[in-house]
C-alpha positions, 0 to 999 in steps of 0.5 A: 115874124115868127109863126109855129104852123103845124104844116100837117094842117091846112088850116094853120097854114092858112092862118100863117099866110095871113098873118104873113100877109098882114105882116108885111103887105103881101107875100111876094116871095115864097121860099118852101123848105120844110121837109121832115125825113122819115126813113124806111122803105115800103116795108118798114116805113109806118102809115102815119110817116107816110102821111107826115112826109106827105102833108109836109114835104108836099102838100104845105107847098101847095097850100103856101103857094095857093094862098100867095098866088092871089097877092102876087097876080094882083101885084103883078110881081112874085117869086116861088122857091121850092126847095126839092133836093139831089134825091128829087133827081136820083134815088138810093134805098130805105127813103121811100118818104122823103125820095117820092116827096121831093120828086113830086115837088119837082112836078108841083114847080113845073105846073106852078111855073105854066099856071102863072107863066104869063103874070110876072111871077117865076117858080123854080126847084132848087135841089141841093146836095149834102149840106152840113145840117145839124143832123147830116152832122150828127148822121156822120159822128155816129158812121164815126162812131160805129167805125172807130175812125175820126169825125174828120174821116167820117166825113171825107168819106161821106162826102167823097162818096157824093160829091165829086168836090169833096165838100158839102154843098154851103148852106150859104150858097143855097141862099145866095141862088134863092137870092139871084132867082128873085133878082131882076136877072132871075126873072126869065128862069121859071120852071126850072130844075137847078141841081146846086149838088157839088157835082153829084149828079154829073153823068 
């Protein structure tokens, strides 16, 4: 099933939980990736932004996770996945929104992971480095554009001043560790904070 939820809004996130619900069964596994990116610092960027980073980045997490922990303690079983990022664990200037969002979503794991310790079910953050989305992509041929220089270049540069690797982060292989942590193996793991950032964040 397809829902168009506004994540701004409680109640309709509600209503896609239970059409979820209904869908399948029962949600056992929650994997929350919305995001929005709204730049700007504290300075620049506008309430109604702010808000929006907020409501979507945030508070949907909580919502979606509030409204599946009932069919998951009955089952005794399930697995929530949220997805923060590498700038959940570091920081750089003019994204205030999506910087203090994705940290707290890191917080909101970590109590997630201690309230249901005991009932079968594990929450753990995932926090990728640069993958090639759409708009990384289009962030990219516009540096190339502004620079005179080859998409190609564009790129290598970007990634190179982020990834010791020097390649993006495949969007696959995000996948493939939200995969593993609902696996059998995965299901010591909650809790966690797993860097999957090509190497960004070594110190």
């Amino acid at each position: 099933m397809v829902s168009r939820a506004d994540l701004r809004d409680p109640a309709q996130i509600e209503q896609m939980m239970q059409e979820a619900a209904s869908f399948s069964g029962g949600v056992d596994i929650l994997v929350n990736n919305a995001v929005v990116r709204n730049p700007g610092s504290a300075e620049e960027l506008s309430i109604r932004d702010w808000d929006d980073a907020l409501a979507v980045n945030l508070s949907s997490s909580f919502h979606t996770a509030r409204l599946a922990l009932p069919s998951m303690r009955k089952a005794g079983w399930g697995r929530i996945i949220n997805i923060s990022s590498v700038y959940g664990l570091t920081a750089t200037t003019g994204r205030i929104a999506y910087i203090t969002t994705k940290t707290a979503l890191i917080g909101l794991t970590r109590s997630l992971a201690m309230d249901t310790a005991n009932a079968g079910i594990t929450c753990n953050a995932l926090c990728p480095g640069t993958v090639p989305t759409p708009p990384i992509m289009a962030k990219i041929e516009g540096i190339a554009a502004s620079k005179g220089i080859s998409a190609t270049q564009a790129q290598r540069e970007y990634i190179s001043a982020r990834h010791p690797t020097g390649r993006f982060v495949a969007m696959e292989n995000v996948g493939a560790f939200a995969v593993f942590l609902c696996s059998d193996a995965g299901s010591d793991i909650t809790g966690a904070v797993l860097p999957i950032d090509a190497g960004w964040t070594i110190e």
